[in-house]
C-alpha positions, 0 to 999 in steps of 0.5 A: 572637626576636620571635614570629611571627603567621599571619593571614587577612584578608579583602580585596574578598572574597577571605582574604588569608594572611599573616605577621606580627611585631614591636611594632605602633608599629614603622616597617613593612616589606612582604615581597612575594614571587615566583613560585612560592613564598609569604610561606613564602620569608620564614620565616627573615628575619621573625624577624631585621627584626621586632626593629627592625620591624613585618614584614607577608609576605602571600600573593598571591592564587593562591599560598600560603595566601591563596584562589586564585580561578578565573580567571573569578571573579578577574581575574589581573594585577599592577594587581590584585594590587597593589590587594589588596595596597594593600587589606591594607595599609589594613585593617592601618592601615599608610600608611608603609612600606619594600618588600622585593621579589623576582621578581613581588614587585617589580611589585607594589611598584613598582605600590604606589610609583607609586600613592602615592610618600610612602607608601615609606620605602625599598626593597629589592630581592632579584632583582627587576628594574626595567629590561630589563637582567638578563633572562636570555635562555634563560629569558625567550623562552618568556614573550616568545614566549607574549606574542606569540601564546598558542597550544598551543605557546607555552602548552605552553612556559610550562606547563613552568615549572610542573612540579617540575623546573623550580621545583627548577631555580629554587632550586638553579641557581646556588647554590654548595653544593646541600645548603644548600637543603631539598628541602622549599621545592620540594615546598611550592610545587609542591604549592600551584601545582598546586591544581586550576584554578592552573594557568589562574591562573598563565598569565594571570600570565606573560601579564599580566608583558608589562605590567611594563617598560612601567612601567619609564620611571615607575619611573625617574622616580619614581626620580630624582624621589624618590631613594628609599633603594634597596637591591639585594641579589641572587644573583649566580647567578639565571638568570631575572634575572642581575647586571646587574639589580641594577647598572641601580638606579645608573643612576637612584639614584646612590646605590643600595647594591648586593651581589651575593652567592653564591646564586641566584634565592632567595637566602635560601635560602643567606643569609638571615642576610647579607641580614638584616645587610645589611637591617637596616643598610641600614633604620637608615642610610636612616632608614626604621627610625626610627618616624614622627612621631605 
């Protein structure tokens, strides 16, 4: 199993965490993971992609490992965490990649496919939405409602999202069989979102989601312009972004390779090895695992 590398890298002045593996000329693939986890969530995917791939897992700023500036040092929306991340990519000499995303990971990749369309050798998308259906009703309301109006009770409503239980919710709702899933990634993320001042940071994330589906009519687009090798490998049991998510992918991209596997909303929790497979073979049948002309 190739080796794993854990580096820092400081970007418009802020330390950027992130994982990396594989042979430095290997085609590139960029994990971009969700709320409220981490490049940690990827721990057991690097391994198996980096024996075909350069695999770069950053942190976004406010999570993980990477620095989690005070919102008025830093302006927290997914224009500038795309930038950081564009910004990484840049410094790291990477100008050719495929995206995997999953949760706020897509928004930021769909920000990054859209600044610059030949940049993206393929697409895989975990439980990360691109069109309005698949949003869950029950657990999206309290966003839609705090983009309507922020007040005490609309901000106490998206303040929940951040305690222990619910991020507990996240991983083992819809999962067949709980004990497959460590109570270790729970406590992990809990323990880094609540870092002093985090909780402002993430509120202006679920503020700023309200920007993410007025992109979606340029990702169609985009979409159908560039026909982009798309792969849709989802838990068929996530209640934050449910089935049809994964199934709207065809309605632009004929062509969209979609599985809906048991698991839910972190699906590598229970089947990281499938997905790997799946990955791996969806990389070499798009081309994307062949290395760019010198």
């Amino acid at each position: 199993m190739p080796e794993i590398r854990h580096r820092f890298a400081t970007v418009a002045g802020h330390q950027v965490f992130y994982r990396e593996a594989g042979h430095a000329d290997a085609p590139v693939i960029v994990l971009l993971h969700g709320y409220p986890t981490s490049s940690f969530m990827f721990r057991n995917l690097i391994g198996p992609l980096a024996t075909d791939h350069r695999v770069i897992a950053p942190d976004h700023l406010g999570f993980g490992l990477s620095d989690a500036p005070p919102v008025d040092e830093f302006e927290y929306t997914f224009d500038a965490l795309a930038e950081i991340t564009a910004g990484l990519l840049g410094q790291l000499g990477v100008d050719r990649y495929a995206i995997y995303v999953q949760d706020y990971g897509a928004p930021i990749g769909w920000r990054l496919a859209l600044r610059d369309p030949a940049a993206i050798t393929a697409i895989v998308t975990q439980n990360g939405n691109g069109y309005d259906a698949g949003f869950v009703p029950d657990f999206w309301q309290p966003v839609w409602e705090y983009h309507r109006e922020q007040n005490p009770r609309t901000e106490a409503g998206l303040r929940a999202a951040l305690s222990l239980e619910a991020i507990r919710w996240q991983y083992l709702t819809g999962v067949p069989d709980e004990s497959l899933v460590d109570p270790t990634v729970w406590w992990h993320d809990f323990r880094l979102v609540s870092r002093p001042g985090n909780d402002a940071v993430q509120l202006k994330l679920f503020a700023d989601y309200a920007t993410n589906p007025p992109l979606y009519p340029r990702l169609h687009e985009y979409f159908r312009t560039t026909r982009v090798p798309l792969l849709a490998v989802w838990g068929r049991g996530d209640q934050i972004f449910g089935p049809d998510g994964a199934k709207a992918f065809a309605d632009d991209l004929p062509d969209a390779e979609i599985h809906l596997l048991d698991g839910g909303h972190f699906l590598l929790e229970t089947a990281a090895a499938q997905v790997a497979d799946l990955v791996r073979a969806f990389l070499t049948k798009s081309g994307a695992s062949t290395k760019p002309p010198r």
